[in-house]
CHARMM internal coordinates of N, CA and C (Angstrom, degrees):
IC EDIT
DIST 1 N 1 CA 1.4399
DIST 1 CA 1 C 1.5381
ANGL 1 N 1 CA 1 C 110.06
DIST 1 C 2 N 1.8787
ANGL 1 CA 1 C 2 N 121.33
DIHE 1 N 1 CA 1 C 2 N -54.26
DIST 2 N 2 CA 1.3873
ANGL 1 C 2 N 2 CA 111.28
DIHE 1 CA 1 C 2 N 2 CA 179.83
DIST 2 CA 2 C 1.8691
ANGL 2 N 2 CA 2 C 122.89
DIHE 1 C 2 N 2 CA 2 C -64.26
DIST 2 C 3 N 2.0822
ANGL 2 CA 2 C 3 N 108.21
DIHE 2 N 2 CA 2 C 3 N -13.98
DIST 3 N 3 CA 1.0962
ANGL 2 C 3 N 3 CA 136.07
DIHE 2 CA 2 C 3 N 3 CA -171.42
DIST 3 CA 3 C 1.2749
ANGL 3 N 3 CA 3 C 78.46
DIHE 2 C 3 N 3 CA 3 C -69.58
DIST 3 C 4 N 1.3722
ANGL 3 CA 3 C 4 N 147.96
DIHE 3 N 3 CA 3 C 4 N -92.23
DIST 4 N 4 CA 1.4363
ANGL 3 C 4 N 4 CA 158.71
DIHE 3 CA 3 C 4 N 4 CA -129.08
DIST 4 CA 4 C 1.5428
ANGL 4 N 4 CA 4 C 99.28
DIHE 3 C 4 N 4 CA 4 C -71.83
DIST 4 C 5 N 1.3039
ANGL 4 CA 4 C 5 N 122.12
DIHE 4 N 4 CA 4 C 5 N -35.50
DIST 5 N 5 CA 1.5619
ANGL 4 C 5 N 5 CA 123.47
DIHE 4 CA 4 C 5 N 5 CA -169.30
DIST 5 CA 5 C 1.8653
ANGL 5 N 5 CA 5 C 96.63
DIHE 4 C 5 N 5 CA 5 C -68.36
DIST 5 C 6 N 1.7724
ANGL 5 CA 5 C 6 N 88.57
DIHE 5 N 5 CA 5 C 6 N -62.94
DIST 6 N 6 CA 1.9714
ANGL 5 C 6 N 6 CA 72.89
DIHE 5 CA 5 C 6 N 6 CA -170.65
DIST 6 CA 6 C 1.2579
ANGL 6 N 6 CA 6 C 119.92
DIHE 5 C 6 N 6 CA 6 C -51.36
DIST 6 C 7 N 1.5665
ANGL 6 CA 6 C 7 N 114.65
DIHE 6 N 6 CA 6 C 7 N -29.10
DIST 7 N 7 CA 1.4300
ANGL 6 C 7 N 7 CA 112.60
DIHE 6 CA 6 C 7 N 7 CA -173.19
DIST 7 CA 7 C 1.8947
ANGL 7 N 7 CA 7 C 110.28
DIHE 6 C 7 N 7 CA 7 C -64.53
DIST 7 C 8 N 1.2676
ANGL 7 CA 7 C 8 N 111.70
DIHE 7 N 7 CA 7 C 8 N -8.06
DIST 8 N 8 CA 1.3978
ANGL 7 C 8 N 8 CA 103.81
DIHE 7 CA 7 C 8 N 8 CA -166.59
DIST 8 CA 8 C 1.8191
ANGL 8 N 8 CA 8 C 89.02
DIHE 7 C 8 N 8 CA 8 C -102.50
DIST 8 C 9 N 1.4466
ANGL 8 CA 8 C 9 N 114.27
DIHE 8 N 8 CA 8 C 9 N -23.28
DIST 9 N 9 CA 1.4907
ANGL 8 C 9 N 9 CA 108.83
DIHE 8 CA 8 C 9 N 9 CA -168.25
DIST 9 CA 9 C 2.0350
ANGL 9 N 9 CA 9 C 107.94
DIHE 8 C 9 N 9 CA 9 C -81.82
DIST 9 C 10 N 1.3656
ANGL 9 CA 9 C 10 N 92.46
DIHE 9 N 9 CA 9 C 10 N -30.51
DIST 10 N 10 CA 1.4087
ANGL 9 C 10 N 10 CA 108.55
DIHE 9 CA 9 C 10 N 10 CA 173.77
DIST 10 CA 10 C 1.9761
ANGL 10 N 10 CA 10 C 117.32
DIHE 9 C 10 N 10 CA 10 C -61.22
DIST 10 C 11 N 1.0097
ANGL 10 CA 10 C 11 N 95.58
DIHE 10 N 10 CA 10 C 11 N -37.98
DIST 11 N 11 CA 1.8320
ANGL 10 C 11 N 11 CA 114.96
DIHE 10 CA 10 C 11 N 11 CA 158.12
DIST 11 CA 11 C 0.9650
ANGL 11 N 11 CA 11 C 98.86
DIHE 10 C 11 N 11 CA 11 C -59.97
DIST 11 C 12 N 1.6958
ANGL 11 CA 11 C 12 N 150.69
DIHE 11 N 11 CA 11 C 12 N -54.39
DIST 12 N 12 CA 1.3072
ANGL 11 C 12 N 12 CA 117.92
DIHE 11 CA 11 C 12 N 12 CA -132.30
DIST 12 CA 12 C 1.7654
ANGL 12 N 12 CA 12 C 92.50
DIHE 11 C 12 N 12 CA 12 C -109.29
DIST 12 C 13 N 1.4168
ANGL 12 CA 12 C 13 N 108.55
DIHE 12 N 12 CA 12 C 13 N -168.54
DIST 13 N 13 CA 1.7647
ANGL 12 C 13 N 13 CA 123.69
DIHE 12 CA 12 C 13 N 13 CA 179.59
DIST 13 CA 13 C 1.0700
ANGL 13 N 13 CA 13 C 91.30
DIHE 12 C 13 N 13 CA 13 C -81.83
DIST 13 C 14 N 1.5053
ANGL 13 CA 13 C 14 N 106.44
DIHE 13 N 13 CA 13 C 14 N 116.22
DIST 14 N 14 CA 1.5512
ANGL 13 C 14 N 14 CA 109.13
DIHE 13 CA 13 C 14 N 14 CA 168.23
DIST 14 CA 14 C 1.9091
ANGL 14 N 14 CA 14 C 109.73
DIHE 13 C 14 N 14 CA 14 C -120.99
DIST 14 C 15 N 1.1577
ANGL 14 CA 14 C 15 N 108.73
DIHE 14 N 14 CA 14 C 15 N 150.59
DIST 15 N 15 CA 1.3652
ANGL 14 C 15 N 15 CA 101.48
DIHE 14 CA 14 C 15 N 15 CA 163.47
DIST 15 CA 15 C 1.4677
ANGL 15 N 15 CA 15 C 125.21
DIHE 14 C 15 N 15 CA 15 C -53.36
DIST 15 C 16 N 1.4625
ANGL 15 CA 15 C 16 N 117.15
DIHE 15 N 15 CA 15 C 16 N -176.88
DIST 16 N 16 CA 1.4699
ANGL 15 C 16 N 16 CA 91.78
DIHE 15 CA 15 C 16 N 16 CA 174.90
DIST 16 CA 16 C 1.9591
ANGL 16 N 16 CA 16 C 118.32
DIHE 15 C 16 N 16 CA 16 C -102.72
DIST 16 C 17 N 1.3322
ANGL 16 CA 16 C 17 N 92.08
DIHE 16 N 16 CA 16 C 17 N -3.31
DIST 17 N 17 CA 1.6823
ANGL 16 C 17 N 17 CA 107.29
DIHE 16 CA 16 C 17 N 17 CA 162.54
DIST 17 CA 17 C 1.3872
ANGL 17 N 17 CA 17 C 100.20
DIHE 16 C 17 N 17 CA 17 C -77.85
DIST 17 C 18 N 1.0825
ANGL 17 CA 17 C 18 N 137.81
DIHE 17 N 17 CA 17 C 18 N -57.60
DIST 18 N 18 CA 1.7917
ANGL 17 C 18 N 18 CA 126.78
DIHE 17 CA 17 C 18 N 18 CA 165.29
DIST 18 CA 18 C 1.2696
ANGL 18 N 18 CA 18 C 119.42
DIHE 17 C 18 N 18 CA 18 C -19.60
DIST 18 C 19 N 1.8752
ANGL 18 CA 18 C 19 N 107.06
DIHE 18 N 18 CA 18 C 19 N -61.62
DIST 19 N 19 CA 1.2939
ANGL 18 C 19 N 19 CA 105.50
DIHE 18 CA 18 C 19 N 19 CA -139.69
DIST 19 CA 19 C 1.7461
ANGL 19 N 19 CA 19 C 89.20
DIHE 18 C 19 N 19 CA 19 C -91.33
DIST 19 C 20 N 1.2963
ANGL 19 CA 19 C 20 N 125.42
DIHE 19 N 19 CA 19 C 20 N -18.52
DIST 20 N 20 CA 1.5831
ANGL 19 C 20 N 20 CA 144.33
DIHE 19 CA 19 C 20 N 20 CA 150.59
DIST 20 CA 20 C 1.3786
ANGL 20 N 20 CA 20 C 111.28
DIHE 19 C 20 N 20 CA 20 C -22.28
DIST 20 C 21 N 1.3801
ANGL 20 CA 20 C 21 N 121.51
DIHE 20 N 20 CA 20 C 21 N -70.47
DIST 21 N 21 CA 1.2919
ANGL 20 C 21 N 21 CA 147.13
DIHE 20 CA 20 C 21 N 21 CA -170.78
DIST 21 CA 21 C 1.9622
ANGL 21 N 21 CA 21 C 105.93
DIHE 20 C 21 N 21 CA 21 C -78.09
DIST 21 C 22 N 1.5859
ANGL 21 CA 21 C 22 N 113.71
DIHE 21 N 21 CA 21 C 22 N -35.23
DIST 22 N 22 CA 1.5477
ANGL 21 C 22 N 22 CA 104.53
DIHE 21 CA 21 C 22 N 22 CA -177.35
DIST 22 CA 22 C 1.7723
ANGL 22 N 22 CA 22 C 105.08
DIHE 21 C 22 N 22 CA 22 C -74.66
DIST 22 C 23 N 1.5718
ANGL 22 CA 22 C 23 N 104.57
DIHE 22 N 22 CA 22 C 23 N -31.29
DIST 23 N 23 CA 1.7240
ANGL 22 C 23 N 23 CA 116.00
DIHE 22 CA 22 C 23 N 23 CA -168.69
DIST 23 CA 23 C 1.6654
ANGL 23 N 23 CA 23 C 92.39
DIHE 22 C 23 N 23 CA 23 C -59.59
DIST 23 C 24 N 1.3786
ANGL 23 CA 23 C 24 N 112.70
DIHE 23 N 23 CA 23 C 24 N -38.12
DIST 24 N 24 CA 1.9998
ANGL 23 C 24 N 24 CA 122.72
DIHE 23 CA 23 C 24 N 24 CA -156.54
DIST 24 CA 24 C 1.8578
ANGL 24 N 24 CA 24 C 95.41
DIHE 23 C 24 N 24 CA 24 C -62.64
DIST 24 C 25 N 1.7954
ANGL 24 CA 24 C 25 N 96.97
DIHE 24 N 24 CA 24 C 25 N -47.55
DIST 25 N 25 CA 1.3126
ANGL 24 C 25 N 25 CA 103.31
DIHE 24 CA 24 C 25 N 25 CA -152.65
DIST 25 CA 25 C 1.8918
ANGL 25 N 25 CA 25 C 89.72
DIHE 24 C 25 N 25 CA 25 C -80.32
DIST 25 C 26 N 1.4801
ANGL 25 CA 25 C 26 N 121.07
DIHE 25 N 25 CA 25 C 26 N -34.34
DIST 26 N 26 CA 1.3365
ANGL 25 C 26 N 26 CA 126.16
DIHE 25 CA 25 C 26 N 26 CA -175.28
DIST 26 CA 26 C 2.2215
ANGL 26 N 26 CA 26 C 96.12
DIHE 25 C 26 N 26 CA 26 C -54.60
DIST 26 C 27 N 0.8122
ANGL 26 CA 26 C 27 N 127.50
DIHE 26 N 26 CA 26 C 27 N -71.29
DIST 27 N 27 CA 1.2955
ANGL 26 C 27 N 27 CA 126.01
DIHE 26 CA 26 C 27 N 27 CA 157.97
DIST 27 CA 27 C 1.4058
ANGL 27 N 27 CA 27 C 128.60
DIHE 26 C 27 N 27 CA 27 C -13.42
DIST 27 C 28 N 1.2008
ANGL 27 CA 27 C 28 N 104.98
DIHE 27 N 27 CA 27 C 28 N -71.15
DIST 28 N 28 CA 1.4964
ANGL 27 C 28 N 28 CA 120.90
DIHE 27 CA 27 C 28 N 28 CA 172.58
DIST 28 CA 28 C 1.7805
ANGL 28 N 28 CA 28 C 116.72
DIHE 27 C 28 N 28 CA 28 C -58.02
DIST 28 C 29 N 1.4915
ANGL 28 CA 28 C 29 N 119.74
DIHE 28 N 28 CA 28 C 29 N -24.03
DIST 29 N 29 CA 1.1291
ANGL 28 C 29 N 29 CA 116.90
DIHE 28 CA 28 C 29 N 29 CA 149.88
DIST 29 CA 29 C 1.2473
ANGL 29 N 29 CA 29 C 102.16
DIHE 28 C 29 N 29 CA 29 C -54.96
DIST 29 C 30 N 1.2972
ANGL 29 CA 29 C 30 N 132.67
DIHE 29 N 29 CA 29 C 30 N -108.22
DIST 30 N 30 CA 1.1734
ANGL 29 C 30 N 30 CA 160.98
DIHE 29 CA 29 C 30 N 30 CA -134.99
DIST 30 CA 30 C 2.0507
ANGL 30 N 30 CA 30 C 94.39
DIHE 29 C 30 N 30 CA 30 C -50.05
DIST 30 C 31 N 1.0607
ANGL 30 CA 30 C 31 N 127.22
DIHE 30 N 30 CA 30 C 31 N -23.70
DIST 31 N 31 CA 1.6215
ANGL 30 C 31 N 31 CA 112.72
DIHE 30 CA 30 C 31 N 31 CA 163.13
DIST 31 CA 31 C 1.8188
ANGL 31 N 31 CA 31 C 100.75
DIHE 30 C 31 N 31 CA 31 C -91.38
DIST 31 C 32 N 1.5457
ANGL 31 CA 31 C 32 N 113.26
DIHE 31 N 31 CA 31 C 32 N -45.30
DIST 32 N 32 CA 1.6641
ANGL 31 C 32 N 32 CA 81.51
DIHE 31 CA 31 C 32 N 32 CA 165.61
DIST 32 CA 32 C 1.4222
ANGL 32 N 32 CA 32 C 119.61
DIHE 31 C 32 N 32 CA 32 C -52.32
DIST 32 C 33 N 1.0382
ANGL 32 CA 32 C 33 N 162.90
DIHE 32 N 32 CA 32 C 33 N 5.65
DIST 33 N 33 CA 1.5007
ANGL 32 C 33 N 33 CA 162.76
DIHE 32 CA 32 C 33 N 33 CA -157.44
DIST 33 CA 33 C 1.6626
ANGL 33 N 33 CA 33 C 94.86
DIHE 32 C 33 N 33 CA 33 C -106.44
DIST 33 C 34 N 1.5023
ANGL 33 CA 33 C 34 N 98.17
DIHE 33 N 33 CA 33 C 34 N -71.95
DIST 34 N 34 CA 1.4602
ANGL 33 C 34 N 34 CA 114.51
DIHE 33 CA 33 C 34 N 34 CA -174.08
DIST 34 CA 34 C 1.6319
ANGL 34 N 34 CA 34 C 116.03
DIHE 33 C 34 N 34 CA 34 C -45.13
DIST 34 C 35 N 1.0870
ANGL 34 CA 34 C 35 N 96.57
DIHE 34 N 34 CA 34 C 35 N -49.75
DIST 35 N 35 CA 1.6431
ANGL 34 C 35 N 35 CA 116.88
DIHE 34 CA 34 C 35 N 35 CA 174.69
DIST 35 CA 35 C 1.5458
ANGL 35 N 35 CA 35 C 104.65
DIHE 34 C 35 N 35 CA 35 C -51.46
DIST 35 C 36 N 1.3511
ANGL 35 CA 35 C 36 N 115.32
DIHE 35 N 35 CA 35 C 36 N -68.50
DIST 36 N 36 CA 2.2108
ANGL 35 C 36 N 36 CA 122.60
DIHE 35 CA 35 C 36 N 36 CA -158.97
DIST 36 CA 36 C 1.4290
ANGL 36 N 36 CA 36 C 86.44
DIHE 35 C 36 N 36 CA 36 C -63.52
DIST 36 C 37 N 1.8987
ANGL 36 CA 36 C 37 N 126.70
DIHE 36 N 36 CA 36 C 37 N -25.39
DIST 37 N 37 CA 1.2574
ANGL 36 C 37 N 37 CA 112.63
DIHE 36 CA 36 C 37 N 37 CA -148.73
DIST 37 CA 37 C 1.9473
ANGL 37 N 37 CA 37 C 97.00
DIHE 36 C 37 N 37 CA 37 C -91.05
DIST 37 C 38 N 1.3977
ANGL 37 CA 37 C 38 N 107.63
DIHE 37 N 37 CA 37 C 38 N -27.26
DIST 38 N 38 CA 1.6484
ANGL 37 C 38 N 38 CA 110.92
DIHE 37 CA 37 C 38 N 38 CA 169.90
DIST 38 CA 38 C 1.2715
ANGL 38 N 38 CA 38 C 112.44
DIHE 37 C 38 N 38 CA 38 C -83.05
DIST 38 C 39 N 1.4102
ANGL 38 CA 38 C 39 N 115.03
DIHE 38 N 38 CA 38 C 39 N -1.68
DIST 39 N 39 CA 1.8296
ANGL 38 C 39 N 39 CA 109.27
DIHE 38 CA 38 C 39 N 39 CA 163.12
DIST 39 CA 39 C 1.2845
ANGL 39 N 39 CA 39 C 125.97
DIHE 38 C 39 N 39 CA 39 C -95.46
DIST 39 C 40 N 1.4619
ANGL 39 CA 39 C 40 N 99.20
DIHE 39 N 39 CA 39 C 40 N -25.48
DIST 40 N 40 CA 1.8443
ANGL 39 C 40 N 40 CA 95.56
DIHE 39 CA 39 C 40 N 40 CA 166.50
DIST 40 CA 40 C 1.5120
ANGL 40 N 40 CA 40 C 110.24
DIHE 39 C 40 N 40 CA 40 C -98.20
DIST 40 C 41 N 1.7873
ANGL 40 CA 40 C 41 N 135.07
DIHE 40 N 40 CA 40 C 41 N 7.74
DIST 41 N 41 CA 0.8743
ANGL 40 C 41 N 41 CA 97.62
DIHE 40 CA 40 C 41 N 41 CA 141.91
DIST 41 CA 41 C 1.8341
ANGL 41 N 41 CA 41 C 139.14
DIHE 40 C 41 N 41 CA 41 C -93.38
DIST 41 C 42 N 1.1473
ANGL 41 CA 41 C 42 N 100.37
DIHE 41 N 41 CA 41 C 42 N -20.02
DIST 42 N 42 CA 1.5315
ANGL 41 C 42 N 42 CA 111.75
DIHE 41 CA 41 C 42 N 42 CA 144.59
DIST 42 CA 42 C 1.4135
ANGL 42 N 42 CA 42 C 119.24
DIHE 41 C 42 N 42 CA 42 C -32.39
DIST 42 C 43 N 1.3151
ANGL 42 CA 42 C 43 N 114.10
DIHE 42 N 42 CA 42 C 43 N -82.67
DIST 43 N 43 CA 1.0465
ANGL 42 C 43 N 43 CA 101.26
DIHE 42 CA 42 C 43 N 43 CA 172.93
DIST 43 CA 43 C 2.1765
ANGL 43 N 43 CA 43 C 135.80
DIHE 42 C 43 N 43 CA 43 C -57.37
DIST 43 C 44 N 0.9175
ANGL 43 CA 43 C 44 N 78.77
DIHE 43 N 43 CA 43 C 44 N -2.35
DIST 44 N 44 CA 2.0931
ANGL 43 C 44 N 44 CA 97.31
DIHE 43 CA 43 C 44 N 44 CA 163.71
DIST 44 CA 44 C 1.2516
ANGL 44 N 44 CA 44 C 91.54
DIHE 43 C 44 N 44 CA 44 C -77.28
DIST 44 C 45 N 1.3183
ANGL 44 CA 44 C 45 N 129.83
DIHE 44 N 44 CA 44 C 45 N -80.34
DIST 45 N 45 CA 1.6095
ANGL 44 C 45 N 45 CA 150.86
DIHE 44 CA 44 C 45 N 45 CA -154.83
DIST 45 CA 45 C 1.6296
ANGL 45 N 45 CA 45 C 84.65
DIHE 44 C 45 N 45 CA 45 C -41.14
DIST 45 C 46 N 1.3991
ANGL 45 CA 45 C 46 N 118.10
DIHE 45 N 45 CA 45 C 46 N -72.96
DIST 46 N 46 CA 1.6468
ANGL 45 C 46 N 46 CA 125.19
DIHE 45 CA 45 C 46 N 46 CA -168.79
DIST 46 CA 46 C 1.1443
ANGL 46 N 46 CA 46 C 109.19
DIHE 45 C 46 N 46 CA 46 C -35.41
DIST 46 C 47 N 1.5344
ANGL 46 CA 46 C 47 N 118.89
DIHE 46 N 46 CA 46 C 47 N -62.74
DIST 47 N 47 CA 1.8907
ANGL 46 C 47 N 47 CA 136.92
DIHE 46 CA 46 C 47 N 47 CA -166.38
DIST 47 CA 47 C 1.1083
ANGL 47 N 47 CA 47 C 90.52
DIHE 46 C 47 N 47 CA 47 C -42.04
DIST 47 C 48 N 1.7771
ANGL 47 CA 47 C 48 N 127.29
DIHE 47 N 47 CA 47 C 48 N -67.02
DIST 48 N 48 CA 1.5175
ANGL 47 C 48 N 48 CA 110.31
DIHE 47 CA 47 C 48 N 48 CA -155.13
DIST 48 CA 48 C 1.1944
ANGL 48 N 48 CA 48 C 130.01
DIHE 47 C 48 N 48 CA 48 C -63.30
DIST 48 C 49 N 1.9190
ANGL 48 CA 48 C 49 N 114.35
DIHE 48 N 48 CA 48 C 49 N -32.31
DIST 49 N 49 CA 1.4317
ANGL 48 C 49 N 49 CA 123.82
DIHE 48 CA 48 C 49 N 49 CA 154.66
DIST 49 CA 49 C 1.2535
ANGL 49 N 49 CA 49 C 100.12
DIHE 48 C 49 N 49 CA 49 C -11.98
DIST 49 C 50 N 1.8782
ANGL 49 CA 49 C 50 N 105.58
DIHE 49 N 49 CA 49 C 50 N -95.44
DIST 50 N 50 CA 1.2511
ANGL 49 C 50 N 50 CA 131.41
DIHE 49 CA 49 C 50 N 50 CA -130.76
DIST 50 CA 50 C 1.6642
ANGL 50 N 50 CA 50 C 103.66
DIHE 49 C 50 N 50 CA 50 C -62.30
DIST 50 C 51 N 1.9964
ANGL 50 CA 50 C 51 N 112.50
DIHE 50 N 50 CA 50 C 51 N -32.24
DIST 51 N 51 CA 1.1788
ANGL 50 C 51 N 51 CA 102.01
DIHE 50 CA 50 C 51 N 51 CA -168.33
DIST 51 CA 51 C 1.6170
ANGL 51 N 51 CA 51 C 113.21
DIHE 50 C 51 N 51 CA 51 C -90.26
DIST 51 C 52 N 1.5407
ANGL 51 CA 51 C 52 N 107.29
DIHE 51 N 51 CA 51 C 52 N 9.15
DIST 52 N 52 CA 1.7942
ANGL 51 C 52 N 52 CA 117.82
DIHE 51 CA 51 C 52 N 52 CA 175.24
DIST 52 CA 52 C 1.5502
ANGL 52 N 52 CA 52 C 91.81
DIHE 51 C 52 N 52 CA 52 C -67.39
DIST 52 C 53 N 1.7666
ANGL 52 CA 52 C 53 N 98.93
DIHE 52 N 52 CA 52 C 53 N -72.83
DIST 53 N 53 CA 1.4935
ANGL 52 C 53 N 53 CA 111.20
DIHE 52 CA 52 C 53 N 53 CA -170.33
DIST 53 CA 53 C 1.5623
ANGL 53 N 53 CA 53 C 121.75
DIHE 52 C 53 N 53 CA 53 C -62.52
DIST 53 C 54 N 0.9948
ANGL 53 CA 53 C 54 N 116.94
DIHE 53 N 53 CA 53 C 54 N 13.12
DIST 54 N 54 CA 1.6561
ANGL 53 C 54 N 54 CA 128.93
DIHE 53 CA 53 C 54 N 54 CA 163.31
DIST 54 CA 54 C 1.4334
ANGL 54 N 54 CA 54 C 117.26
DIHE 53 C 54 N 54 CA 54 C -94.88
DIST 54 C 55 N 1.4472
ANGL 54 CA 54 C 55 N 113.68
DIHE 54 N 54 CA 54 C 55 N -31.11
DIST 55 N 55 CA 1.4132
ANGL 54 C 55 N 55 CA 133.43
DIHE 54 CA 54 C 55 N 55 CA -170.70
DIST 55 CA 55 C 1.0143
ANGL 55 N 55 CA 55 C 119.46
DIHE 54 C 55 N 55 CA 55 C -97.46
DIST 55 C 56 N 1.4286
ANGL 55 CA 55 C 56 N 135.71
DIHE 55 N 55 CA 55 C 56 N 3.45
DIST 56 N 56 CA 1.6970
ANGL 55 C 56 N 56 CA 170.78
DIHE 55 CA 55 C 56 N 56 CA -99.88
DIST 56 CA 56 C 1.6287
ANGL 56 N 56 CA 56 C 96.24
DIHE 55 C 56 N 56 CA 56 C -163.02
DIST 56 C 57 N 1.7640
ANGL 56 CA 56 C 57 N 91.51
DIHE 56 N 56 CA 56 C 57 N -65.00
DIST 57 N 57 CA 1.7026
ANGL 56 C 57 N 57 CA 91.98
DIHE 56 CA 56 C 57 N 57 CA -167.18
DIST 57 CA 57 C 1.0830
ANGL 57 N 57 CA 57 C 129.02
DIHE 56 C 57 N 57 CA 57 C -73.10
DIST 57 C 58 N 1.1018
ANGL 57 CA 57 C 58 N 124.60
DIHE 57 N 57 CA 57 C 58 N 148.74
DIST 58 N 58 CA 1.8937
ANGL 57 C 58 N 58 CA 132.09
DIHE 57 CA 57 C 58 N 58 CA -172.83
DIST 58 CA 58 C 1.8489
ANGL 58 N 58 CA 58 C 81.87
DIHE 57 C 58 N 58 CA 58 C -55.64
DIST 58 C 59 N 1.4028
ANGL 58 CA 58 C 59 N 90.02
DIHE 58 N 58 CA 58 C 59 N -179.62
DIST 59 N 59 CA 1.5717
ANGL 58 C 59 N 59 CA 101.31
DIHE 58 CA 58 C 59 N 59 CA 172.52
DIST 59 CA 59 C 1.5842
ANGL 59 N 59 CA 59 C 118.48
DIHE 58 C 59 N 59 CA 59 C -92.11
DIST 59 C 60 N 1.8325
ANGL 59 CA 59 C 60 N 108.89
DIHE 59 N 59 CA 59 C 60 N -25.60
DIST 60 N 60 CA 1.0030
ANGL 59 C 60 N 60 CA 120.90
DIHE 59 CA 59 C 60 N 60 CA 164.04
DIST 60 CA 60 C 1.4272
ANGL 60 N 60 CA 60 C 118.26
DIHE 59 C 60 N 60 CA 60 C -31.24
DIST 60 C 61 N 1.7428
ANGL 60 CA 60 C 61 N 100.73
DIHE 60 N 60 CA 60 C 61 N -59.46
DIST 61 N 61 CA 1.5073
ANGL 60 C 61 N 61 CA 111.86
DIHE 60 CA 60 C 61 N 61 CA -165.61
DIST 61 CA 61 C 1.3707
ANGL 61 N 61 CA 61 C 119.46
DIHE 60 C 61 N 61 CA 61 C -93.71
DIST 61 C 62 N 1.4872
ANGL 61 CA 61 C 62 N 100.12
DIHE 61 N 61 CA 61 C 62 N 7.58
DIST 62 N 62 CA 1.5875
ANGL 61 C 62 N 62 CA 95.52
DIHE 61 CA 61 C 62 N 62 CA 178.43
DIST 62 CA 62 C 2.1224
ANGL 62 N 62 CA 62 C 102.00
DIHE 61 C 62 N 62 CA 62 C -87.85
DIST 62 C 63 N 1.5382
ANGL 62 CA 62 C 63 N 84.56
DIHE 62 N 62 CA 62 C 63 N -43.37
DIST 63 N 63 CA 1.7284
ANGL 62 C 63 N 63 CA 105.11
DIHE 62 CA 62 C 63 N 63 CA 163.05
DIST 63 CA 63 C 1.6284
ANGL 63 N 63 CA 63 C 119.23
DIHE 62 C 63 N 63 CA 63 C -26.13
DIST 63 C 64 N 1.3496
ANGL 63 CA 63 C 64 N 87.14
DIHE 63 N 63 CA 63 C 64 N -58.87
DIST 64 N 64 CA 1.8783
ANGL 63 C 64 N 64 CA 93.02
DIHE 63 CA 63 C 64 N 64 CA -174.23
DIST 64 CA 64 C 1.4549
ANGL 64 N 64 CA 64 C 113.45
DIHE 63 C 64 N 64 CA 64 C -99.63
DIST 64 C 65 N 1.5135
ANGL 64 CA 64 C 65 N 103.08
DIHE 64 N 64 CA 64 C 65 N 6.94
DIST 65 N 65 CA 1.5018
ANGL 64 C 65 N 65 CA 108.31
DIHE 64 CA 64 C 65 N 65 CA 156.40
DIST 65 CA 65 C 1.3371
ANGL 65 N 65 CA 65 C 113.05
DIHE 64 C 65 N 65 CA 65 C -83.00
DIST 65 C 66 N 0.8386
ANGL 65 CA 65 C 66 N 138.19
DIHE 65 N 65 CA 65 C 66 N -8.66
DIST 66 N 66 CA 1.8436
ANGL 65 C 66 N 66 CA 124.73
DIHE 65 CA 65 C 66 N 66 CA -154.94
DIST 66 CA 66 C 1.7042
ANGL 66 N 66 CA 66 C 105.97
DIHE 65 C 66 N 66 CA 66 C -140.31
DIST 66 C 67 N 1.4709
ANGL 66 CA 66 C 67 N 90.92
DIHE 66 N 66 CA 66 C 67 N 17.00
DIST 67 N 67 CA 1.8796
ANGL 66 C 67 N 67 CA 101.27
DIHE 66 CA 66 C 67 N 67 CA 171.20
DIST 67 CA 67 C 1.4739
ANGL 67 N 67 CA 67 C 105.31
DIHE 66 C 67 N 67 CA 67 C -91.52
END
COOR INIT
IC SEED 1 N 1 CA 1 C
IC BUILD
């Protein structure tokens, strides 16, 4: 949604403090991207841990884990 906005503000007549500020925010997408995209694979990497060592435990101990 904010991807589609600059692209429509980047089209239009902008000043040049505008078009200053759309390039800053056009950027600043593109490391949020990089960033959510090294947190969900991290967080992939994590899941399989946790769901080995979940799958490990008797049921007993998963039981008296989660009291």
């Amino acid at each position: 949604m904010f991807e589609e906005q600059l692209q429509r503000w980047q089209s239009d007549a902008l000043t040049d403090g505008q078009r200053a500020e759309v390039t800053r925010l056009v950027e600043q997408m593109k490391l949020l991207r990089e960033n959510n995209e090294k947190v969900l694979v991290l967080a992939q990497e994590l899941s399989k841990g946790i769901i080995e060592k979940v799958m490990a435990k008797s049921d007993a101990a998963l039981v008296s884990s989660a009291r």
